[in-house]
C-alpha positions as CSV (number, residue, x, y, z in Angstrom):
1,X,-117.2,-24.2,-123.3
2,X,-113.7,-24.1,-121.5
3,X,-113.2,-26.6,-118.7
4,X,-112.3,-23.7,-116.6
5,X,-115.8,-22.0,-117.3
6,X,-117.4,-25.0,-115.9
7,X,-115.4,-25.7,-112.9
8,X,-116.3,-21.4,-112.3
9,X,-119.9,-21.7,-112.7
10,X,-120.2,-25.0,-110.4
11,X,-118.2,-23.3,-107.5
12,X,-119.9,-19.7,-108.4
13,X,-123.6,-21.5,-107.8
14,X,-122.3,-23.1,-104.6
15,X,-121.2,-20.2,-103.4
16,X,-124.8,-17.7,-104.0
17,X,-126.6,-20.3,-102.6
18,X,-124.0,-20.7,-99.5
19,X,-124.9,-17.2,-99.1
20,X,-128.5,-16.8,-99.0
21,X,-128.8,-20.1,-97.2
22,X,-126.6,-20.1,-93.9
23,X,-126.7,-17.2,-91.4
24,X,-123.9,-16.1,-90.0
25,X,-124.0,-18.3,-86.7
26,X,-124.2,-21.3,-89.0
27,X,-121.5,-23.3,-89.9
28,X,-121.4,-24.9,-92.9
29,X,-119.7,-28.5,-93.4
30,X,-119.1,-29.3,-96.8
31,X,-119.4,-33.2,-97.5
32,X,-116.2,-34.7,-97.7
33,X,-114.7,-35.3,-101.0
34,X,-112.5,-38.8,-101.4
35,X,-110.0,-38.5,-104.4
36,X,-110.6,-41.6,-107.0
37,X,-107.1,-42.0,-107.7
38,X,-105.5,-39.7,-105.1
39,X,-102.0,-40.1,-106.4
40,X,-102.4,-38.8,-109.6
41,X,-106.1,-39.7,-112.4
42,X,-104.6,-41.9,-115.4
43,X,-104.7,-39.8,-118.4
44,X,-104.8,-36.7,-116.5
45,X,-104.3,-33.5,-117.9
46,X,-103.2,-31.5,-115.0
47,X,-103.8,-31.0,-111.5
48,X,-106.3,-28.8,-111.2
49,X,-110.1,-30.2,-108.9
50,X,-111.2,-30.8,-113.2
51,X,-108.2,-33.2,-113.3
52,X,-108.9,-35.2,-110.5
53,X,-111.8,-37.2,-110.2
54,X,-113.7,-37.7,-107.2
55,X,-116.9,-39.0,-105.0
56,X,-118.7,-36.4,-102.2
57,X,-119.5,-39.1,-99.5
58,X,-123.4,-38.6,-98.4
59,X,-123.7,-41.3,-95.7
60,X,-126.6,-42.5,-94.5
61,X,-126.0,-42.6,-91.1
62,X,-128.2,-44.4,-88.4
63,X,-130.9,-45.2,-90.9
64,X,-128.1,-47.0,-93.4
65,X,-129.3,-50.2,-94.9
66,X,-126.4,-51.3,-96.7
67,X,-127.4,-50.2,-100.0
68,X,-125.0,-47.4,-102.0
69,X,-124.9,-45.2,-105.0
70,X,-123.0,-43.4,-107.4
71,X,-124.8,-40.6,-108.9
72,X,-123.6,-38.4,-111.6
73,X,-124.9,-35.2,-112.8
74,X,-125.4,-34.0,-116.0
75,X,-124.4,-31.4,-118.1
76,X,-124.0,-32.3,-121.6
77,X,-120.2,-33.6,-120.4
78,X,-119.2,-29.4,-120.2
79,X,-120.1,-28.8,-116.7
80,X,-122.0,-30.5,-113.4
81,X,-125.2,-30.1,-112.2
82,X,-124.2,-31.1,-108.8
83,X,-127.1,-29.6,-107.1
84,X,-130.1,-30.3,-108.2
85,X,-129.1,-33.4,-110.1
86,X,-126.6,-34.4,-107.2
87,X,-126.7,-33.2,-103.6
88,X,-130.9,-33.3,-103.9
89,X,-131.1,-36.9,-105.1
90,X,-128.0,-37.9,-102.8
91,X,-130.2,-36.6,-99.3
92,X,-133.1,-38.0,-100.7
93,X,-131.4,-41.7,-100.8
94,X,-130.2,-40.8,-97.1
95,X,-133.5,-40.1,-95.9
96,X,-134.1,-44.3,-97.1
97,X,-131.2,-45.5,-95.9
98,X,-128.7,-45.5,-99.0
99,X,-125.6,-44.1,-98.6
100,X,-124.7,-41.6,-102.0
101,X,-121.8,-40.7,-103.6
102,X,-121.8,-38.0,-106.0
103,X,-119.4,-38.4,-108.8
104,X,-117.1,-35.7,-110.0
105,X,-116.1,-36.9,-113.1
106,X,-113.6,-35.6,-115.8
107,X,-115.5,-33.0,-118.5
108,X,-114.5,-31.9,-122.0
109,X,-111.9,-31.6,-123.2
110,X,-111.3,-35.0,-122.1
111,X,-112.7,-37.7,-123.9
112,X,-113.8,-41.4,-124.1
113,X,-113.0,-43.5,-122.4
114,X,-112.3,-41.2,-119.0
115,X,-115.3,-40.4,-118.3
116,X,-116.3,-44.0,-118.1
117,X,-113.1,-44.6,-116.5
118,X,-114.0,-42.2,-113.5
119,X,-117.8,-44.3,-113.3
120,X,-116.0,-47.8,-113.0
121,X,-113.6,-46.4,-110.7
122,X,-115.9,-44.7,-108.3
123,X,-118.0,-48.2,-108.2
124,X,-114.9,-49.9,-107.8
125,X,-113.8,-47.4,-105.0
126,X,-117.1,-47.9,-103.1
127,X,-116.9,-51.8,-103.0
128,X,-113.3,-51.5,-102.2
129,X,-114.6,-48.9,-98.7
130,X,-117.2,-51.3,-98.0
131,X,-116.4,-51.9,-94.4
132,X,-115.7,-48.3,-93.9
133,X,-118.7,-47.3,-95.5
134,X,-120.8,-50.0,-94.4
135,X,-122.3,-50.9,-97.1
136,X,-123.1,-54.4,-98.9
137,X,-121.0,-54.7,-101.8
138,X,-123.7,-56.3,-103.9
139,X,-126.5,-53.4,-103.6
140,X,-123.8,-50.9,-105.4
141,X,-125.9,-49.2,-107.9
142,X,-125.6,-45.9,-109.9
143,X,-127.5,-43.0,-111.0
144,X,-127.3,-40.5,-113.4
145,X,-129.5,-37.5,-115.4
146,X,-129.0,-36.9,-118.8
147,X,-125.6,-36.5,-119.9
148,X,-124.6,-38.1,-116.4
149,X,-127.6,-40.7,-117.4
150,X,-125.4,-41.7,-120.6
151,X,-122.4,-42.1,-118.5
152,X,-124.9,-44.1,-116.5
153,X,-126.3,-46.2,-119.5
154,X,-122.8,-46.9,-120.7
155,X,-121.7,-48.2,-117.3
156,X,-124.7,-50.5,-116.9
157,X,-123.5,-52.3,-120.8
158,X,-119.6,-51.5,-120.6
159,X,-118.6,-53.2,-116.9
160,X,-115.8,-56.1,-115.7
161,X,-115.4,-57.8,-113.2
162,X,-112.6,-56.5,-111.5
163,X,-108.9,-57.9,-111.9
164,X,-107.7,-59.9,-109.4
165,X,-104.1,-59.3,-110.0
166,X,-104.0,-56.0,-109.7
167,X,-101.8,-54.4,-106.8
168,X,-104.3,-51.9,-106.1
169,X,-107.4,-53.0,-103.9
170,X,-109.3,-51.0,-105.7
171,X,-108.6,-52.0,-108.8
172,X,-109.7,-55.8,-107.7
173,X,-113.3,-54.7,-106.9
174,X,-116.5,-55.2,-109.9
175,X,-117.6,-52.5,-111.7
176,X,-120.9,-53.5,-112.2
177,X,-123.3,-51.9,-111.1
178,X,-126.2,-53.7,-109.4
179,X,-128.5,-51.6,-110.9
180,X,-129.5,-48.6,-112.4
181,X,-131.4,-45.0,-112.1
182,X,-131.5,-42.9,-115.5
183,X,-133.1,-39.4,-115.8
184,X,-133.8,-38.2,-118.7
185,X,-130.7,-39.8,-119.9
186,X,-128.7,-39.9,-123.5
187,X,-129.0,-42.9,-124.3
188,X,-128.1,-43.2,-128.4
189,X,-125.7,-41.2,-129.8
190,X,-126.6,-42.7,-133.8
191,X,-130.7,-42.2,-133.8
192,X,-132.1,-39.4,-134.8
193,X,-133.8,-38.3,-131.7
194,X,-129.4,-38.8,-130.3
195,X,-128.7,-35.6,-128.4
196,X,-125.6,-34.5,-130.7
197,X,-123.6,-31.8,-128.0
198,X,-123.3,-34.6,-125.6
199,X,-121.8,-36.9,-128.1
200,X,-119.2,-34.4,-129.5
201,X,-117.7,-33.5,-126.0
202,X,-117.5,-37.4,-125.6
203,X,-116.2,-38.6,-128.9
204,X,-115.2,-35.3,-131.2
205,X,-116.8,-33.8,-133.8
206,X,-115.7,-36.5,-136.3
207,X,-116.4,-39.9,-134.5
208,X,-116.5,-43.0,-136.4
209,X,-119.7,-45.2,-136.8
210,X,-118.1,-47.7,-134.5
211,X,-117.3,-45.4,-131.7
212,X,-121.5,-44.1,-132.3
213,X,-122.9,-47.5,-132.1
214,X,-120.6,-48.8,-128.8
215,X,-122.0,-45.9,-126.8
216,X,-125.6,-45.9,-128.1
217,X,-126.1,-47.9,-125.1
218,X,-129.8,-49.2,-126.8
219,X,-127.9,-51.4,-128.8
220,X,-125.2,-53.0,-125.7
221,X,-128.0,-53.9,-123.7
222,X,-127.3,-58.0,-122.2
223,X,-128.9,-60.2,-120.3
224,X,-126.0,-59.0,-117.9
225,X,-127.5,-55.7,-117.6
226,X,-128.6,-55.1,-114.2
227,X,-132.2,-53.8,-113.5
228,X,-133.1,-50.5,-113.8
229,X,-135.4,-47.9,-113.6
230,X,-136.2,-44.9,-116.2
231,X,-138.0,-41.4,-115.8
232,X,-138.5,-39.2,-118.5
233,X,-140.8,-36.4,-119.5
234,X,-142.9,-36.1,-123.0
235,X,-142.3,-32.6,-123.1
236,X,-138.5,-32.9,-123.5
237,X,-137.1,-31.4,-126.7
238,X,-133.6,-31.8,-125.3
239,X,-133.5,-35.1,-125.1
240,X,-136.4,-36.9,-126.1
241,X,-138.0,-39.8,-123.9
242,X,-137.5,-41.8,-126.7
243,X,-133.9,-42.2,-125.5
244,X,-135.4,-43.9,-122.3
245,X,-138.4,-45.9,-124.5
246,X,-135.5,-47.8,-126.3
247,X,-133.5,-48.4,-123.5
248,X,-136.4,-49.7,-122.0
249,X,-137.4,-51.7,-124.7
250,X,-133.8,-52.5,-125.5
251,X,-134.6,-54.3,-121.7
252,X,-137.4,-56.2,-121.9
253,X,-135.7,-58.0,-125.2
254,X,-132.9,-59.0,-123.2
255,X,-134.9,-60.0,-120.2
256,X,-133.7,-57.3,-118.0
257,X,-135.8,-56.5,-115.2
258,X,-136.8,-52.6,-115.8
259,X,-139.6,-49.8,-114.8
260,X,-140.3,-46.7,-117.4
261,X,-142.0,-43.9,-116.3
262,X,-142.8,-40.9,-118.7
263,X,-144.6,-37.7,-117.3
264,X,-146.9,-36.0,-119.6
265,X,-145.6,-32.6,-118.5
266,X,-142.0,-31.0,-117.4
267,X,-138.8,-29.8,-119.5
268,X,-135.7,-31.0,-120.0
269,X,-133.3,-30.7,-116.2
270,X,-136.4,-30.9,-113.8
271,X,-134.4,-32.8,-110.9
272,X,-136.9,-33.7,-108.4
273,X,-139.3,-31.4,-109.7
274,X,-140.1,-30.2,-106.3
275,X,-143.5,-29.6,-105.9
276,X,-144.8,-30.9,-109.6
277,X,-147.9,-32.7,-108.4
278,X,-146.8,-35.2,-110.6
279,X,-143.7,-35.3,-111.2
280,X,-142.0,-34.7,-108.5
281,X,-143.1,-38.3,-107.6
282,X,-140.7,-39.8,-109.6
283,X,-137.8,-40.0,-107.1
284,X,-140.6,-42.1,-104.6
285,X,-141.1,-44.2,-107.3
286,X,-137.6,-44.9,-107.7
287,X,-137.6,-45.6,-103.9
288,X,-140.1,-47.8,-103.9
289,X,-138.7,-49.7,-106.9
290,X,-135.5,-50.4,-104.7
291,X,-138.0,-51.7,-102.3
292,X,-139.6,-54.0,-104.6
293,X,-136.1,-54.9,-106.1
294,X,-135.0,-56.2,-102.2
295,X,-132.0,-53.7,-102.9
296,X,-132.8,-51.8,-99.2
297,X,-132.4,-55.0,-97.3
298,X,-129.5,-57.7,-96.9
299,X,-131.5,-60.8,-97.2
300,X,-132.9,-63.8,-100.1
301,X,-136.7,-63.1,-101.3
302,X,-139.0,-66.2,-100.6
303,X,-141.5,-68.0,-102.4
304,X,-145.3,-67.9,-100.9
305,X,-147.5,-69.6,-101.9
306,X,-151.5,-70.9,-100.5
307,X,-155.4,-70.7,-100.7
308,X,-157.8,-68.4,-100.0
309,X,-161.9,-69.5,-99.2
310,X,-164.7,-67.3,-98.0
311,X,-166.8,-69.0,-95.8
312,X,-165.5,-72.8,-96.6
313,X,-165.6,-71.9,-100.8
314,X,-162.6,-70.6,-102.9
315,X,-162.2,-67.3,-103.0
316,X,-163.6,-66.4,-106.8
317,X,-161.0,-63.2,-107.7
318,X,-159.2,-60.9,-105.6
319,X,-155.9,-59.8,-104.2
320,X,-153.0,-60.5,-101.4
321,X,-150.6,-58.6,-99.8
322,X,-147.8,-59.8,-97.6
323,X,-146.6,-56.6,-95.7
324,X,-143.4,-56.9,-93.9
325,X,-142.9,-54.7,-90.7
326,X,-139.3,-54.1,-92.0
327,X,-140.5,-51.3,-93.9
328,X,-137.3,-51.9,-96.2
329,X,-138.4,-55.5,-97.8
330,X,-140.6,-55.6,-100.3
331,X,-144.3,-56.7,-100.5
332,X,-145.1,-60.0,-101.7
333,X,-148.2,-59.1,-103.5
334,X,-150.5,-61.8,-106.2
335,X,-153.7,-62.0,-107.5
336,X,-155.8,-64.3,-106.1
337,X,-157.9,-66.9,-108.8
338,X,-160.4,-69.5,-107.7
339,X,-158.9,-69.7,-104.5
340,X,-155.1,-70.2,-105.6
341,X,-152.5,-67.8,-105.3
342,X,-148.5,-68.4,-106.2
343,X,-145.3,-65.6,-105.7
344,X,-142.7,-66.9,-106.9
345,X,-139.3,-66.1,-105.0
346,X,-138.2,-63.5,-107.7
347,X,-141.8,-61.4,-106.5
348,X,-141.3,-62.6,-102.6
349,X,-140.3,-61.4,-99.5
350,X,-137.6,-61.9,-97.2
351,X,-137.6,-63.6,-94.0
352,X,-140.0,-62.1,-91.0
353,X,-142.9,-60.9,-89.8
354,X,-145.8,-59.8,-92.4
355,X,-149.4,-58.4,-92.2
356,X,-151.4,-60.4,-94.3
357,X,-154.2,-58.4,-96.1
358,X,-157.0,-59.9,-98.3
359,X,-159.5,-58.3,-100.9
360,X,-161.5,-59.6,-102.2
361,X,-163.3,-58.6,-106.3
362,X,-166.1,-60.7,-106.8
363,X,-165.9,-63.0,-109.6
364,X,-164.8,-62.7,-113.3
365,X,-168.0,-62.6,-115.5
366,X,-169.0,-60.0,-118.3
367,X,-170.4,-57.9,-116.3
368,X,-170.2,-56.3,-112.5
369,X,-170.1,-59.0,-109.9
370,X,-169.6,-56.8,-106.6
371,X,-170.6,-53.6,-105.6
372,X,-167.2,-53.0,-103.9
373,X,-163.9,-54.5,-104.0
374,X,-163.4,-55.2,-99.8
375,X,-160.5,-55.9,-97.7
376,X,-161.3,-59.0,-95.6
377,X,-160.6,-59.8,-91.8
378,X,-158.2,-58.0,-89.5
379,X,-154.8,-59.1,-88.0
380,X,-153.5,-61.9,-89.8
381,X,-149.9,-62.2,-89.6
382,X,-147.5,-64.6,-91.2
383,X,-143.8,-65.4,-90.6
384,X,-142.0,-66.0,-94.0
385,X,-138.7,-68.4,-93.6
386,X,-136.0,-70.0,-95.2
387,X,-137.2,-72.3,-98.0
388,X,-140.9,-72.7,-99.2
389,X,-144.1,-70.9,-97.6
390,X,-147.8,-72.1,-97.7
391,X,-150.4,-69.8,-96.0
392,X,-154.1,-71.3,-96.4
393,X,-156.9,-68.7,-95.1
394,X,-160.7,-69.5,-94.6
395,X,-162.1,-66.5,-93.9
396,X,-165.9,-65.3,-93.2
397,X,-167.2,-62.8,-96.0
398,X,-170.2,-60.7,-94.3
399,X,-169.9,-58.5,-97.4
């Protein structure tokens, strides 16, 4: 498909929608668009808007937390989704605080490494705006679905850190990311589940085994990765979850923090899924893995740890929640075994105020040992701080 046939559909989509969505008093204010290199794209072909690579700026406005991200649509590297696998996502990261970039970057005919080149330097751009943006340089993330998702999987394995001699500012700046969201990404472009279009209009028809196996992005995976998170659907015969199940697994090998989810039902391109019972929960998930990640706050997690008795005797099995009222930092959360409970900084919370709930699951025998699991007392607060935590709780069990 010509580069020019892309670039019409994109702008032909904007514009129906534009027209059954605004009345006539409405004025429409498109996002603004920032220009990666606005003196001229390395390797560029031309100067047409396909020549120059660029972010749409979504911020976050009061809500912002300091958290960004880059997200890039797919597409099979032809054209952009940039609705439904851009703008959506980008509002939906607003509504949480995280101010979104959507990345227009350069399509067939170009090939490796621009596209890649556009990703680094839209990461690099964002640190480089940090005070303008006002954002924390170190909760820089990206996102991606599909063909975007490989662009997305390559820059989580295929980063630097940034040179410090350059003249440009920008160039100075990381381009790792500090984690990852992939949607029903490409992820190998050498198994036999690979999706072979996207890997032609990145690499030509003839690529060489080498050029296959350094962007089958299974197979780059480090302990330098930075966490991420994976959704996929078993009913994709696009690109099938088991491009996500290898990354994933790819992950865990390496001792990079990840989350999978795969949803029985839903094709390949579902975006948020709106209204999917099921899937459409996806995108919360994702939110509430930034949450749990300490990505929506600026602060360092803390180690809790304490006992728990009902009525003067260790509690036999149960639960604990810490609940911060900054609904940004995660929950401390750990099981709770004769009486003992330990969360280790890398499962804590950051400094402040927390609701403390208890339950409370009987004890561990073969068979049942409560009719109920129960949440104990009412009102117990804690205040995590700087350096180690020890909460101790007798409570009274009228269960």
């Amino acid at each position: 498909m010509p580069r020019s046939f892309g670039t019409l559909f994109v702008l032909s989509l904007f514009v129906a929608i534009c027209s059954n969505t605004f009345a006539d008093d409405d004025v429409f204010q498109p996002p603004e668009i920032r220009l990666l290199w606005p003196d001229g794209a390395p390797q560029s072909m031309g100067d047409a808007d396909a020549d120059r690579p660029g972010v749409w700026v979504y911020p976050a406005g009061e809500n912002a937390n300091g958290a960004a991200i880059v997200i890039c649509p797919g597409g099979g590297y032809v054209i952009h989704a940039t609705d439904h696998e851009g703008v959506q996502p980008a509002k939906y990261f607003n509504s949480i605080g995280v101010t979104a970039f959507v990345l227009r970057y350069r399509l067939s005919p170009y090939r490796h490494p621009v596209p890649l080149m556009d990703a680094q330097r839209a990461l690099r751009f964002v640190r480089a705006h940090a005070d303008e943006f006002k954002i924390d340089k170190h909760r820089v993330g990206i996102m991606g679905f599909s063909a975007g998702g490989h662009l997305t999987s390559t820059s989580v394995t295929h980063f630097d850190g940034g040179d410090a001699n350059a003249a440009d500012a920008i160039a100075k700046e990381s381009s790792r990311p500090d984690f990852g969201i992939l949607g029903y990404p490409v992820v190998s472009l050498t198994a036999d589940y690979a999706h072979r279009g996207s890997g032609n209009n990145l690499l030509g028809k003839d690529p060489t085994d080498e050029q296959l196996k350094s962007l089958s992005n299974e197979l780059n995976v480090t302990a330098e990765t930075p966490p991420l998170f994976f959704f996929h659907t078993s009913e994709d015969t696009g690109v099938p979850a088991e491009n996500s199940v290898s990354m994933y697994l790819a992950c865990r090998k390496a001792g990079v923090p990840a989350e999978l989810h795969i949803y029985q039902q839903g094709p390949h391109g579902v975006g948020l899924a709106n209204e999917h019972p099921a899937l459409s929960q996806w995108i919360t998930a994702a939110g509430t893995w930034l949450r749990q990640n300490a990505l929506l706050v600026e602060a360092t997690r803390q180690a809790i740890q304490g006992e728990v008795k009902l009525n003067g005797e260790p509690m036999k099995f149960g639960t604990i929640a810490f609940k911060p009222r900054n609904a940004n930092a995660p929950v401390a959360w750990a099981m709770v075994s004769k009486g003992k409970f330990n969360i280790p900084a890398t499962a804590g919370t950051v400094p402040g105020i927390c609701d403390v709930i208890v339950t409370s699951m009987g004890a561990v025998a073969p068979g049942p040992t409560t009719d109920d699991a129960h949440t104990l007392g009412q009102g117990f607060v804690f205040k995590v701080s700087e350096g180690g935590n020890t909460m101790n709780l007798d409570l009274p069990d009228a269960k």
